[in-house]
Structure formats: structure tokens, C-alpha cells
N, C-alpha and C positions, 0 to 999 in steps of 0.2 A: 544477338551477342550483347554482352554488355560493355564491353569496351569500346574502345572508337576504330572505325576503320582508318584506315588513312585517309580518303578522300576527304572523311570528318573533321582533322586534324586542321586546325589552325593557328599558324604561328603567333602565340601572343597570347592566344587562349591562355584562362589561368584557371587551374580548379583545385575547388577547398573542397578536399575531402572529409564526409560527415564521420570516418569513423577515428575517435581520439582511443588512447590506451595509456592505463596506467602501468610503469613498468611496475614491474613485484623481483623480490630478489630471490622467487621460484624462475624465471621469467631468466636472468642474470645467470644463476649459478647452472643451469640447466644449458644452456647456450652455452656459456665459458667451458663447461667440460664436456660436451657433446664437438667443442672443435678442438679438443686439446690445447685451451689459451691457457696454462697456469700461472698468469701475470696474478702476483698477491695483490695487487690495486683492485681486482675484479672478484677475487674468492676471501680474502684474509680481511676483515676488518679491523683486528691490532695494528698489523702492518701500514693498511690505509690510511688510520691514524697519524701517523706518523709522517703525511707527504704535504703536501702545500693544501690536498683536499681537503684532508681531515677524513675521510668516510668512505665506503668504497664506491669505486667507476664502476657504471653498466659498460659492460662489452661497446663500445664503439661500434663494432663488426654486428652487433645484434641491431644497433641504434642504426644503422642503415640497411637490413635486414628488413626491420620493420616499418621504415621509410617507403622500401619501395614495395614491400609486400600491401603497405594498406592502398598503394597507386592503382594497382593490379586492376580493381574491378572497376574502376571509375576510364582507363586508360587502353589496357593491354589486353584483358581476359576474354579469349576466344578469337582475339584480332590478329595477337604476334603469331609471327613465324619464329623469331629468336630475336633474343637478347644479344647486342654485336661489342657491345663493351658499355665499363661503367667508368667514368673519366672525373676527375676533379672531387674525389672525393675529399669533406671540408668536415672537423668538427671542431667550430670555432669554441664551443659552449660545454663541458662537462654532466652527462645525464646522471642525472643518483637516481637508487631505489625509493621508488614514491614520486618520481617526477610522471606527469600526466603529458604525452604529447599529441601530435596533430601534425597532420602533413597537405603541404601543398602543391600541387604541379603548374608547371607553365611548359607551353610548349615553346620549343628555340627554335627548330627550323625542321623543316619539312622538303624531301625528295624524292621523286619516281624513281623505280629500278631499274638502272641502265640495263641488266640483264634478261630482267623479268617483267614483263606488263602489269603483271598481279600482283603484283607487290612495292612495296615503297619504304624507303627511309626516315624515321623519325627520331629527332633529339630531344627528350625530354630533361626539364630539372625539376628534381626533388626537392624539397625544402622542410624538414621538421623545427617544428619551436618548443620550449615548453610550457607550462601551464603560464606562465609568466610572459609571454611571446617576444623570448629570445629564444632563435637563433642555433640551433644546439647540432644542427648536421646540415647535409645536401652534397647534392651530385647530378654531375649528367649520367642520364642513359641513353644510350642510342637503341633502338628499334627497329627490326626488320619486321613491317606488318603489311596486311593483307590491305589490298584494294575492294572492295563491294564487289563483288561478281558480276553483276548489270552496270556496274563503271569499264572495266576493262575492255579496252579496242582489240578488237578480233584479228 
């Protein structure tokens, strides 16, 4: 598997994940109208024009999309059972078209499953910056993931 089990999971752990993305405003306008966001800050650039930005906002909703989509293989993938909520969602920072980012994880705390032996609880935080290393999203996830098969008390 490439993600972590939980037994793996260490609180404090932090990982820099290697893969960065630059947004495109294929990337934007494709997202924006695939969730039906018609916010003209995200599709209309005259409009945009016009606000304290000047220029149009990527989707926010995409900006932590792909937060935790790039987490996935370094963390989750093949390990979760489910995703149990995403909590404190934060975009301090405004992303434009053409911002290049990068995401980090740290693990916050770690729990055995009261119900289930094979499995366990885990709080993850996301954190994306952009090319410039601010600051621009983050959140917690919580994780219901698997325990190692050969950990698990009989």
C-alpha cells in the first residue's frame, strides 16, 4: 500500500509532499461549472475586475480539493476505510490562475477503534502555500483507517 496504515501514523509526523501544481484557468472554470458555483469572482474576469482582487479567484472548493487530493498517496491510499469529516476549513490567502502550489501534512493525533480492532482513527492537517510560501488553505481531516493485518489482536 502506499499510504500509511495507522499503526504507521505518528503524531507530529509532518510530510512534504513532492507533487506541486500549477492552477490553469482550464483547471478553475471546469470545477466552477461542474459543481454549479456561478460566483462571477470565479468565471467572469470584468466582474473580478472590479472587487478588492482585481482578477478572478480559483474556486476555494477546488483549492482544497486539491489540497487533499495530492495528500492521498503519501497518507490514505489503500489504508482508509472512510473519510469521517473535514473540520476548520481556512483560506487565509486568495489563489489566482497561474499560482503554482504545494501541500503539506502533519499528523494531530491518532486513535484505536473503540468498535473495531482493525481499524483506527486519525486527524490529519492539510496545509497548501503558494509558489511564494504563503499560506493560501488548510484543514483538518479525520480518517477511519486500517491497522496492518499482522498488528491486529485476535
Amino acid at each position: 500500500m502506499a499510504g500509511l496504515w495507522f499503526d504507521d501514523c505518528e503524531v507530529g509526523k509532518v510530510i512534504r509532499h513532492d507533487l506541486h501544481r500549477t492552477v490553469t484557468e482550464t483547471d478553475n472554470l471546469l470545477f466552477t461549472t461542474l459543481t454549479h458555483n456561478m460566483q462571477p469572482l470565479h468565471l467572469d474576469a470584468e466582474a473580478a475586475k472590479q472587487t478588492q482582487f482585481g482578477k478572478i479567484l480559483v474556486n476555494s472548493m477546488f483549492t482544497y480539493s486539491l489540497m487533499v487530493g495530492v495528500s492521498v498517496m503519501d497518507t490514505t491510499m489503500g489504508t482508509v476505510v472512510a473519510n469521517l469529516g473535514l473540520d476548520k476549513l481556512r483560506t487565509p490567502h486568495p489563489v489566482h490562475i497561474g499560482d503554482t502550489l504545494r501541500t503539506e501534512t502533519s499528523i494531530l493525533d491518532k486513535r484505536p477503534s473503540k468498535s473495531n480492532p482493525g481499524q483506527g482513527v486519525v486527524v490529519f492537517e492539510h496545509r497548501c502555500f503558494n509558489q511564494a510560501g504563503v499560506l493560501v488553505a488548510s484543514c483538518e481531516r479525520t480518517a477511519l483507517m486500517r491497522r496492518r493485518p499482522d498488528d491486529v489482536a485476535p
